[in-house]
C-alpha positions in Angstrom: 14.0 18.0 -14.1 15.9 21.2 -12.4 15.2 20.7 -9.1 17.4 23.3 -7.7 20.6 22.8 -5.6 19.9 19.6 -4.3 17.8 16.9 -5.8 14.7 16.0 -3.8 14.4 13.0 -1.5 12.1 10.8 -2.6 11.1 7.2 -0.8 10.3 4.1 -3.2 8.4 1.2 -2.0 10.3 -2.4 -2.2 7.3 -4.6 -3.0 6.3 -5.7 -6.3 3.1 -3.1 -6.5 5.6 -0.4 -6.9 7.4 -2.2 -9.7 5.5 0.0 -12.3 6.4 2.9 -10.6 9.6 2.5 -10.6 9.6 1.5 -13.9 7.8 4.3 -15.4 10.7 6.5 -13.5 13.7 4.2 -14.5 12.8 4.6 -18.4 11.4 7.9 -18.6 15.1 9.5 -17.0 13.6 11.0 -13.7 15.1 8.7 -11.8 18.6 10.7 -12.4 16.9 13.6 -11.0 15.9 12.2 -7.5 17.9 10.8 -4.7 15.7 7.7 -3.8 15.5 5.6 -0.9 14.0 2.5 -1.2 12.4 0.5 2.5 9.6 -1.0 3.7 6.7 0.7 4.1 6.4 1.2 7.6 10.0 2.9 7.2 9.4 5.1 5.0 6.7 6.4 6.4 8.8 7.0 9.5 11.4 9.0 7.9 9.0 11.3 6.0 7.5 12.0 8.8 10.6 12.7 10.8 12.0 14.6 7.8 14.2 12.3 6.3 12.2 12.1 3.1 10.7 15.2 1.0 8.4 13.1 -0.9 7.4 9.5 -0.7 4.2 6.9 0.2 3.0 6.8 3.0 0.9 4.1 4.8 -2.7 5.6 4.7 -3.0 5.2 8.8 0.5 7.2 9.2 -0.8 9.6 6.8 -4.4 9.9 9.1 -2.0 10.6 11.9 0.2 13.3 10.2 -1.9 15.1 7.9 -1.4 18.5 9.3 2.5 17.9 8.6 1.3 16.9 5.1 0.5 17.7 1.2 -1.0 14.6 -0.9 0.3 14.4 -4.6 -3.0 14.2 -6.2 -3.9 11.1 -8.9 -1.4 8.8 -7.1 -2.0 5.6 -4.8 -1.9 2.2 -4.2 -4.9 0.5 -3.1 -7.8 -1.7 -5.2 -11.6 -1.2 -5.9 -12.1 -5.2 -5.0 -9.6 -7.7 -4.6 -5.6 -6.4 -4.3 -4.1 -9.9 -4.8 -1.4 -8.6 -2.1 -3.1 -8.0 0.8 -4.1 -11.3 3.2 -5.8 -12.3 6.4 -4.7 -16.2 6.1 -6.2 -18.7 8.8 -5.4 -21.9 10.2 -8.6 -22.6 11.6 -11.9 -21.6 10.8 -12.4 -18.0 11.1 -15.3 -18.1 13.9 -12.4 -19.7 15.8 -9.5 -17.3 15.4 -8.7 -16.6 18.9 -5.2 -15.1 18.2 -3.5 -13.3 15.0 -0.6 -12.6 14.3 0.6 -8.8 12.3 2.9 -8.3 9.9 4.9 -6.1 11.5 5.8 -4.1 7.9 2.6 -2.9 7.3 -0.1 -0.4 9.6 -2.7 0.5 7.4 -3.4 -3.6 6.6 -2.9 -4.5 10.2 -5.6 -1.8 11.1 -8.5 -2.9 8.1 -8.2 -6.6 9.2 -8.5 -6.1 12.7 -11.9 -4.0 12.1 -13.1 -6.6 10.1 -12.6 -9.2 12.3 -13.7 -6.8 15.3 -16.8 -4.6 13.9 -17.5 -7.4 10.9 -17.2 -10.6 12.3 -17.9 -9.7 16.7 -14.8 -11.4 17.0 -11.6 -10.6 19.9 -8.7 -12.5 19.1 -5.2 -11.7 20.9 -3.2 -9.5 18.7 0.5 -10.3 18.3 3.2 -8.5 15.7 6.1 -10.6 14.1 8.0 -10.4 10.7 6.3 -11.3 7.9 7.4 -14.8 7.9 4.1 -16.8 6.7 4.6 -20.4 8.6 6.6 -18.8 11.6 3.3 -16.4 12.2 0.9 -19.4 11.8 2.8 -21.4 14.4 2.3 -18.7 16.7 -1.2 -18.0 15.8 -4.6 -19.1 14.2 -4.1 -16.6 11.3 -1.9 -13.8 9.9 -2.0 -10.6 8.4 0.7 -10.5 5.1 0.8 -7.9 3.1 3.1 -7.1 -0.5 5.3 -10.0 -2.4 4.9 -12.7 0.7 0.7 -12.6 0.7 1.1 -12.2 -3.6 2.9 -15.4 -3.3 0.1 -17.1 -0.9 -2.7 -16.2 -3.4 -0.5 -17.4 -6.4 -0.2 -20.8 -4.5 -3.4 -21.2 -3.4 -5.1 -20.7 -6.7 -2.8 -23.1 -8.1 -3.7 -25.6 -5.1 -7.1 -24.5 -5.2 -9.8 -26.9 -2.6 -6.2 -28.9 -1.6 -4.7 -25.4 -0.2 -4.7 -26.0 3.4 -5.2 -22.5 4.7 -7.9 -19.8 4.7 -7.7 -16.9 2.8 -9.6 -13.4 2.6 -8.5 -10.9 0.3 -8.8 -7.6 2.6 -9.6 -4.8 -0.1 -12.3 -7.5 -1.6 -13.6 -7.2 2.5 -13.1 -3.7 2.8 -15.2 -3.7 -0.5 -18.2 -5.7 0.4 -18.3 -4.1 3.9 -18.1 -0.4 2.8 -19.1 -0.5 -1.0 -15.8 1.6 -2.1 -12.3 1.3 -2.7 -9.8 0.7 -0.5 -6.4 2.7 -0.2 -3.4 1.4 1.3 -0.9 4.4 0.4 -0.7 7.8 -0.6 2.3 10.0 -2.4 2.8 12.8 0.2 5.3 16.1 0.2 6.5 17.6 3.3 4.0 20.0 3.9 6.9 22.5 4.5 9.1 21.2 1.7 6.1 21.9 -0.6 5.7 25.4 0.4 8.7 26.1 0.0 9.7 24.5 -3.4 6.1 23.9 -5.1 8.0 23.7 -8.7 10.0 20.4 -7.3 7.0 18.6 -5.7 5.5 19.3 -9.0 8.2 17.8 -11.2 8.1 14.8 -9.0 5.0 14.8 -9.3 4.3 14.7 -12.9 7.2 12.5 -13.0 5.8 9.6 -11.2 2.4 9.6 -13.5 4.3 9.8 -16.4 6.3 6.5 -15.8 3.1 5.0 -14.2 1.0 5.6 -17.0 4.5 4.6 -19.6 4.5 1.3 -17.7 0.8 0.3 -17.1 1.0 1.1 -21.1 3.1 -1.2 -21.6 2.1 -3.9 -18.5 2.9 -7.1 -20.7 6.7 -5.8 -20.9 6.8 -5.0 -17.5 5.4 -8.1 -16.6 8.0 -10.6 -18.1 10.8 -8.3 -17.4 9.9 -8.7 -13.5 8.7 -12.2 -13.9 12.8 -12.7 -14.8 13.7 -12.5 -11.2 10.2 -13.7 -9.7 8.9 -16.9 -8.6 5.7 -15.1 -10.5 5.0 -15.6 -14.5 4.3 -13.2 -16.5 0.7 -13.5 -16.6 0.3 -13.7 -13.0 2.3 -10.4 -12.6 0.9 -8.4 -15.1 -2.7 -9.6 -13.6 -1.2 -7.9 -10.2 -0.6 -4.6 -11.8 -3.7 -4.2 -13.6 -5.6 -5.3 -10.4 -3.8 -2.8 -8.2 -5.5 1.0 -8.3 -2.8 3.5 -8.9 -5.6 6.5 -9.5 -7.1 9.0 -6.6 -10.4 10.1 -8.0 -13.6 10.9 -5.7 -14.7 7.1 -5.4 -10.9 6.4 -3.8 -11.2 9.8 -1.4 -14.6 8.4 -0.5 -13.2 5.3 0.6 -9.9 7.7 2.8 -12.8 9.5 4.0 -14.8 6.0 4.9 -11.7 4.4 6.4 -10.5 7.2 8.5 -14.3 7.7 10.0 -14.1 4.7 11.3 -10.6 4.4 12.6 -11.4 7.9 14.3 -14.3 6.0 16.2 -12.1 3.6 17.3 -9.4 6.4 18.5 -6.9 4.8 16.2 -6.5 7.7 14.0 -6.9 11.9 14.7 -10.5 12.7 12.7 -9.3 13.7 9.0 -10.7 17.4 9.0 -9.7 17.9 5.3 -7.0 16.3 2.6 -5.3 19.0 1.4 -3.4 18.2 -1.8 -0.1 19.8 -3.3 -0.6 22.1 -5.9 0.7 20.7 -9.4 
């Protein structure tokens, strides 16, 4: 990649449905070719919006909130078109009787979909509270939790092993979000500065076509991937290479339908700026 005089910034996400990402990048060479910061999602969002990143994911609510600032790499995302394995409202009581929740404090756009669920789904008005996402400290504080990434992967592990013994509640938010609305749902986009990409459309293109070249090398070959991570995972193979088949990496018309579905509504609620238009980087 020849990315100019200073290789572009690029933010990583540290949860196990980036894994084939970084992956793809690690044995296809890009990585040398990219100066990569890897966070939590809510962090990384920050700093490419403050400028701190040239490229990176960003939580789809931050995005909502900065598009103007922003240029969305096109054929890249995280989210699922039914269950995503990864992304939890877990209860400790009934959920007609949730009465408070608590947040995951790493996560926005998962915090937002569950409280419109409970909210516009289920006419319910619990007491919001955000923590760290600490399972049993949350549920001490609160009837149920939002989890999100390797913590809520590991709840669904369990309670499938468990199964009717598992003493908690679970719903699977993008199998909600697809009952309720009928489309996918999208947790994250791959964004460019808007003014990075103007001014160095060649980079934002190599990263770009870097990134779906090691996605599609890895989800190629998902079994090796699979027991590699499973190595330093409480997961097994099978279980993990079950997460990254479920997962939705792709940003076709049924995905920007379900953007387009999400951000109506959090516009409603005045969560969000309306989305005029997505406008995509040109690769």
């Amino acid at each position: 990649m020849n990315s100019g005089p200073a290789r572009p910034r690029v933010g990583h996400i540290q949860f196990l449905n980036c894994l084939p990402l970084y992956w793809g990048l690690v044995h296809s060479g890009a990585l040398l070719d990219l100066e990569l910061t890897k966070d939590t999602p809510d962090r990384l969002a920050e700093a490419l919006v403050a400028g701190d990143l040239d490229i990176g994911p960003i939580s789809l609510v931050e995005y909502l909130r900065h598009a103007d600032e922003l240029v969305v790499l096109p054929d890249l995302a995280v989210g699922s078109d039914g269950p995503v394995l990864s992304v939890l409202l877990s209860t400790a009581v009934p959920l007609a009787e949730v009465r408070t929740v608590a947040l995951g404090s790493t996560s926005r756009t998962s915090v937002l979909l569950a409280r419109m669920l409970l909210e516009e789904l289920h006419g319910l008005t619990p007491t919001y509270v955000t923590m760290p996402p600490d399972l049993p400290l949350m549920l001490r504080e609160a009837d149920a939790a939002v989890i999100i990434g390797d913590v809520a992967l590991r709840e669904t592990y369990e309670a499938e092993r468990d199964g009717a013994a598992h003493p908690l509640g679970l719903i699977d938010l993008g199998a909600a979000w697809r009952d309720w609305s009928g489309l996918p749902m999208v947790f994250a986009v791959w964004a460019a500065r808007r003014s990075f990409a103007d001014q160095h459309p060649g980079v934002v293109k190599e990263v770009h076509d870097a990134f779906r070249a090691g996605l599609d090398l890895a989800l190629g070959d998902v079994a090796a991937v699979a027991a590699r991570a499973a190595r330093f995972e409480v997961f097994d193979p099978a279980t993990l290479a079950r997460y990254f088949t479920t997962l939705d990496f792709s940003l076709g018309e049924r995905q920007q339908a379900g953007i387009r579905a999400f951000a109506a509504r959090a516009a409603r609620r005045g969560d969000v700026p309306p989305l005029r238009t997505m406008t995509f980087a040109q690769v």
